[in-house]
N, C-alpha and C positions, 0 to 999 in steps of 0.2 A: 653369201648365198651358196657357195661354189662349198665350206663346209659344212654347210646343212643338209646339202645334197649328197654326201657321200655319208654322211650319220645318217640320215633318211633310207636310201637304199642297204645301211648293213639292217638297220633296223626290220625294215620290210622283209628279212630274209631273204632277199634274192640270189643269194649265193648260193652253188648246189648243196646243200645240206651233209651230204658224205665228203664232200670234197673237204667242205671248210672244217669239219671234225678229224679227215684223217690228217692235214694240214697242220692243226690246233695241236695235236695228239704228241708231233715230234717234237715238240719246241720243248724247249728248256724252264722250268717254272717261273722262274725271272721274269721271262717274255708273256708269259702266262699270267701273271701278278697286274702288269703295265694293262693286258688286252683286255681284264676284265671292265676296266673306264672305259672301250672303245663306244662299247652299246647296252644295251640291259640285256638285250639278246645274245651278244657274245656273253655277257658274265652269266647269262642261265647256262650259256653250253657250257662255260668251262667249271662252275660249280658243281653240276647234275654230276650225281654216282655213274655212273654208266661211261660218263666222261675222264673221270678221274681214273676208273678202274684200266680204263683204254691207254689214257695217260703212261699208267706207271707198268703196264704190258712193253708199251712200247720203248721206254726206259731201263728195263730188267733184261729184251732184246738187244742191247747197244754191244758194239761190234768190242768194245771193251770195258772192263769195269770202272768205275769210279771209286779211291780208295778213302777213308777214313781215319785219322788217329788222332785217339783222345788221351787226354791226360789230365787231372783236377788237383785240388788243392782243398782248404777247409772252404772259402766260399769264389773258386774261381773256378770252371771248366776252358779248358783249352782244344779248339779242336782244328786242324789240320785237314784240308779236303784236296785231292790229289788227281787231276785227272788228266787221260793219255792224250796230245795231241798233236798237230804235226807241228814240226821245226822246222824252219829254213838254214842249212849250213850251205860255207859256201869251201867248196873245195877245186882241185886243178883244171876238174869237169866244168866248174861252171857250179849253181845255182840247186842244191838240192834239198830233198826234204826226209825228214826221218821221223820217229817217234821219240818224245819231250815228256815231261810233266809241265804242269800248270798247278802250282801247290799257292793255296790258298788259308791265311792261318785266321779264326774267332777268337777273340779272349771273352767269355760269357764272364761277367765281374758281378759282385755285390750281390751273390746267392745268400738264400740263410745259410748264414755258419753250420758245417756238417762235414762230413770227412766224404765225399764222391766218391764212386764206385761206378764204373761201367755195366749196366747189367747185361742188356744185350739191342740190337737192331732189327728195326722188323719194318719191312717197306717206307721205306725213308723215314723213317723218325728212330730217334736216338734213346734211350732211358738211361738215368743217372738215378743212384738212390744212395741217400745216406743212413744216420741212424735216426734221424725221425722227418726227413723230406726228402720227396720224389720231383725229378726234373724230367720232363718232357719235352722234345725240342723236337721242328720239320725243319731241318737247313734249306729245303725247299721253301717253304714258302716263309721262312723263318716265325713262325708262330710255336710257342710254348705254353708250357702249364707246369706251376710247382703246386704239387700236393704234400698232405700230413700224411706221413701211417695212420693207419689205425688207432683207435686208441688203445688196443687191447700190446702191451709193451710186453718184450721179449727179457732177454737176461738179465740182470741188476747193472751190470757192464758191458761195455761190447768187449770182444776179441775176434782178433783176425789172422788168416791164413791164407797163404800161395798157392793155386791153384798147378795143374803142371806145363801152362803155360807161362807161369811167373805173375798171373793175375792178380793181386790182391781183394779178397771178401771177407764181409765177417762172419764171422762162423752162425752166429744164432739168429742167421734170418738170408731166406734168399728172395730175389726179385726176378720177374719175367715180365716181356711185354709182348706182347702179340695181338693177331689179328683174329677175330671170328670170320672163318669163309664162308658163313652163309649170310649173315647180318651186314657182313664187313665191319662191325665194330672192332674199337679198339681197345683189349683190356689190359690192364694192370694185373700181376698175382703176388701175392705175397704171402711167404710162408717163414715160419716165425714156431720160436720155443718158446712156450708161455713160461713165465717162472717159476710158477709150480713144477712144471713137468722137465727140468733144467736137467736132472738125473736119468731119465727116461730119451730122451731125445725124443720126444713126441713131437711132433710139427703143427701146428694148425693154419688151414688156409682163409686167406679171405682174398676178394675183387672187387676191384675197383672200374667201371665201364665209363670209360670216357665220352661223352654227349653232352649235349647241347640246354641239359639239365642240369641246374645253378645249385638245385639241393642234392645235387647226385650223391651217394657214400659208399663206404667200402662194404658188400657185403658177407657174412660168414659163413664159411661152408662146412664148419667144423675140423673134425681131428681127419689128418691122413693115415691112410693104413699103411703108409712105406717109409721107409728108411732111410732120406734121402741124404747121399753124401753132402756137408756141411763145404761152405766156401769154393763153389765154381759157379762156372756163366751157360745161365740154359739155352738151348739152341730151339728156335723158332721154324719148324720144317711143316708145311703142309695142313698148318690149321690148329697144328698143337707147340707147348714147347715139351723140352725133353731134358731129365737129368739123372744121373748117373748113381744109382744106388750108393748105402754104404757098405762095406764088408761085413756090417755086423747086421745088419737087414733078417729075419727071420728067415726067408725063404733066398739059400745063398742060390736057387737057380733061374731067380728075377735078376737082372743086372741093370736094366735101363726104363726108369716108368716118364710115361708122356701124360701130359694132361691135355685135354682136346677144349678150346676157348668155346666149343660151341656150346655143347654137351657138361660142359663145366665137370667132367669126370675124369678121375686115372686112373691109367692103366699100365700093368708091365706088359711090354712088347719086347719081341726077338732079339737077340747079340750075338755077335759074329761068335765062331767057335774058341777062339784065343781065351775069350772073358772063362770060359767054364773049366779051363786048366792054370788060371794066372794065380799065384798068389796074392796076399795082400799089399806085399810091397809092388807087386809089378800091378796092383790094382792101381793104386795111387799115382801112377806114373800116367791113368787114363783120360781124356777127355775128349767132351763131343763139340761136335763144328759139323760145318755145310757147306755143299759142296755140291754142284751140279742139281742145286733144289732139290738136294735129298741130304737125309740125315749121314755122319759120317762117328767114326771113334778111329781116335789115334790111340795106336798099341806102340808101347816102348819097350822092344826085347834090353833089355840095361845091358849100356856099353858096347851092345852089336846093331843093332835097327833099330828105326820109328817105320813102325808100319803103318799105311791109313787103309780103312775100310771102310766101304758104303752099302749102303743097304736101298734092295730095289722096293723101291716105296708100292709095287702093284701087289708081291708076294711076301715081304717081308725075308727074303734070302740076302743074307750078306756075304761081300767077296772083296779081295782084298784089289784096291786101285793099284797103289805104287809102294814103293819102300824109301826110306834118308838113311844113308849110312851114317851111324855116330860118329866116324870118323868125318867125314864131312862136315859135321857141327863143331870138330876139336873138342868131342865130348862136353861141351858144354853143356851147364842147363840154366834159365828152361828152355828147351827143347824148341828148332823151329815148327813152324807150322804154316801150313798152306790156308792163303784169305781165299782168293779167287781164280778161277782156270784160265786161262790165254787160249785163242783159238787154233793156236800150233800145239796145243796138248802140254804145255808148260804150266806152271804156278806162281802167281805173286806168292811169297814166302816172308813171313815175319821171322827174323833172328834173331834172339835171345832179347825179346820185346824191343829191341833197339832198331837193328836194320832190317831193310826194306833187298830184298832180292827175287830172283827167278832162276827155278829150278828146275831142271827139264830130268823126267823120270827115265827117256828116253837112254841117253849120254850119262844119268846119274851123275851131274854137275851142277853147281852155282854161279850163277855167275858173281862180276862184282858188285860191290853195292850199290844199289840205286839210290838211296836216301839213307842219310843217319840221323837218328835221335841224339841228343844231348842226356835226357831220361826215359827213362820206361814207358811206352805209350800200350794201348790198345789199338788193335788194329781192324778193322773190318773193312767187305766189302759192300759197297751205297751203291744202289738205285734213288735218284731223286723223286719227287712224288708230291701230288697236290693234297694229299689224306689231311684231312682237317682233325686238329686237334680239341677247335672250341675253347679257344685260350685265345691270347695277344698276343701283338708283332710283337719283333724283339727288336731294341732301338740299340744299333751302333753304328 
């Protein structure tokens, strides 16, 4: 009786309705997963859009970030979840507490055979694509989806090149995943050299919208009118992703075109002033990332700085954040680079794909290392999130 009575009253709603959403809002998906059995009333709150979008607001607010590092194989992803929390040491004081990680490791096994590739993240979910299947994964709520390309195939073979973060893609097909922020759908692009047009570098796009329709397919949007540099990772800022022209582009005073998931259209938009005096080699040295939920380009003066710049997303004016001295790197490449900002104005720092450190702009230092890799990872920074896929759990 004594259990019927308290499933009865959540049922009834009787809990204040704001209270138990801003409540619901902080928890961790985990907890979220378990509460949707409490009631049919609790799993309508925690299901409902409005709820989820509340959810992962308040997730992306967290006092520090959550990091991520992937790494794959022909059919294996690996991924690594890393987050800040306190430690109890005990020193001459007595009993105290500091900041830990909490590293948590997936082996994702028995994918179709394909060579993974990290394409990019976008509100807690991951995208992996190889040369003819797409992996979808919420570490949140661990539900995925493996998709086919297209049918329409790209170069007779693949080939692949390093990005100048040390990324490896293949050159004759890139991938994006992002969100529409009006719809909030979440879509797939894929851009791809048809074989005919192998000598042209012509690109064609098509999308794929992930929903809750079994016949969904990828649709075509035909040929792109840009040039877009071959083998790097698009950055998802504000509704659109974004990538980095090539130098042989028609119009060399476009440097960076976005596509917007609403509007399914692209465009070239503004670049910091460095791009319009670089040559090509210092072209190639470029790539884009995020940073403060704004679009960013790291500029590499060779062998003296890495400079980063961001661009204010109301006017589209760029300026330059901080600088790395190459000497700091021991001129190594590729090159570090900043995942995510610390609330003391520091950066989690990814070092030549391997370690994991914190670089304060301030002092222009590193510290030691936080974590090392054994191989080459990808690194980004996760907001976890309820964002449904429309796929199945993942059993491990």
């Amino acid at each position: 009786m004594a259990g019927r009575g308290r499933t009865s009253l959540l049922n009834e709603g009787n809990w204040p309705q704001d209270l138990l959403l801003s409540i619901l809002a902080t928890l961790p998906a985990k907890s979220l997963l378990r509460f949707r059995c409490v009631s049919k009333h609790w799993r309508s709150l925690i299901i409902n859009p409005g709820f989820i979008e509340q959810h992962l607001e308040n997730q992306q607010r967290k006092e520090y970030p959550q990091l991520i590092f992937a790494s794959g194989t022909t059919t294996d992803i690996v991924l690594e979840s890393v987050a800040i929390v306190d430690v109890e040491v005990d020193d001459k004081e007595g009993a105290k507490t500091r900041k830990g990680f909490k590293r948590r490791s997936l082996n994702i096994c028995h994918l179709p055979p394909d060579g993974y590739c990290m394409s990019n993240s976008c509100d807690g979910i991951l995208c992996f694509f190889g040369e003819t299947n797409l992996f979808v994964y919420n570490p949140g709520t661990r539900e995925f989806r493996i998709l086919q390309m297209g049918k329409k195939r790209s170069t007779r073979g693949p080939s692949y090149s390093s990005d100048c973060f040390g990324q490896r893609f293949p050159t004759h097909q890139l991938v994006g995943f992002g969100r529409d922020q009006i719809t909030k759908e979440c879509k797939i692009i894929r851009l791809f050299i048809p074989i005919e047009e192998q000598e042209n570098h012509i690109h064609e796009c098509e999308v794929f919208t992930l929903s809750s329709d079994a016949g969904a397919s990828w649709r075509g949007l035909g040929v792109v009118a840009y040039f877009i540099r071959p083998a790097q990772q698009p950055v998802f800022v504000n509704g659109a992703l974004h990538w980095i022209l090539d130098v042989r582009h028609a119009n060399p005073s476009e440097v960076i075109v976005s596509f917007d998931l609403h509007t399914e259209k692209f465009q070239a938009i503004s670049h910091p002033s460095c791009c319009s005096e670089a040559s090509d080699r210092h072209m190639a040295l470029m790539g884009l990332l995020s940073l403060r939920s704004s679009l960013c380009l790291v500029q590499s003066e060779y062998r003296l700085r890495q400079n980063i710049w961001i661009m204010n997303q109301s006017n589209g004016v760029w300026e330059k954040l901080f600088a790395i001295d190459w000497g700091l790197m021991n001129y190594r490449t590729p090159l570090a680079f900043p995942i995510a900002e610390l609330k003391d104005g520091s950066f989690f720092v990814s070092h030549f794909g391997e370690n994991l450190q914190i670089y304060d702009p301030e002092s222009q230092s590193f510290s030691e290392v936080l974590i090392q890799h054994e191989r080459r990872v990808v690194s980004y920074a996760y907001s976890e999130s309820l964002v449904p896929l429309y796929g199945e759990p993942l059993v491990y």
